[in-house]
C-alpha positions, 0 to 999 in steps of 0.5 A: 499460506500465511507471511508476516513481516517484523519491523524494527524501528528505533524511533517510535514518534515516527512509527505512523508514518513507517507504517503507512510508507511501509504498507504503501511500498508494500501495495505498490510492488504487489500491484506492479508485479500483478499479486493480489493481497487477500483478507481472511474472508477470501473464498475464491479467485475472481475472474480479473485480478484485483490489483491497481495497475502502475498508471493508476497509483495516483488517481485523485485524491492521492498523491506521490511521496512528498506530494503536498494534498489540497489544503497545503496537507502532506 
């Protein structure tokens, strides 16, 4: 089964950080609701889901939103 999201944006300077907070949202609620996202190169389920679970999210080196990284990066 094949999904695809279309994404309009109207301000196309900001479109690299749509992406990324687009594609970030989309992790997150995959991983809480336990549902694995698979590349084309997938042959079969592993024996333990691959998903991140929530206490996790933010291990070193990432941050929440509107976190500052080290070096006053955000």
């Amino acid at each position: 089964m094949t999904y695809e999201i279309n994404v309009f944006c109207d301000t196309p300077e900001r479109m690299r950080v749509l992406y990324s907070d687009l594609h970030r949202n989309i992790l997150d609620v995959f991983n809480e609701y336990g549902v694995q996202i698979m590349t084309p190169a997938y042959e079969g389920d592993p024996d333990e889901p691959k998903v991140v679970p929530q206490e996790r999210w933010f291990t070193a080196p990432a941050q929440p939103a509107g976190g500052t990284g080290e070096g006053g990066v955000e």
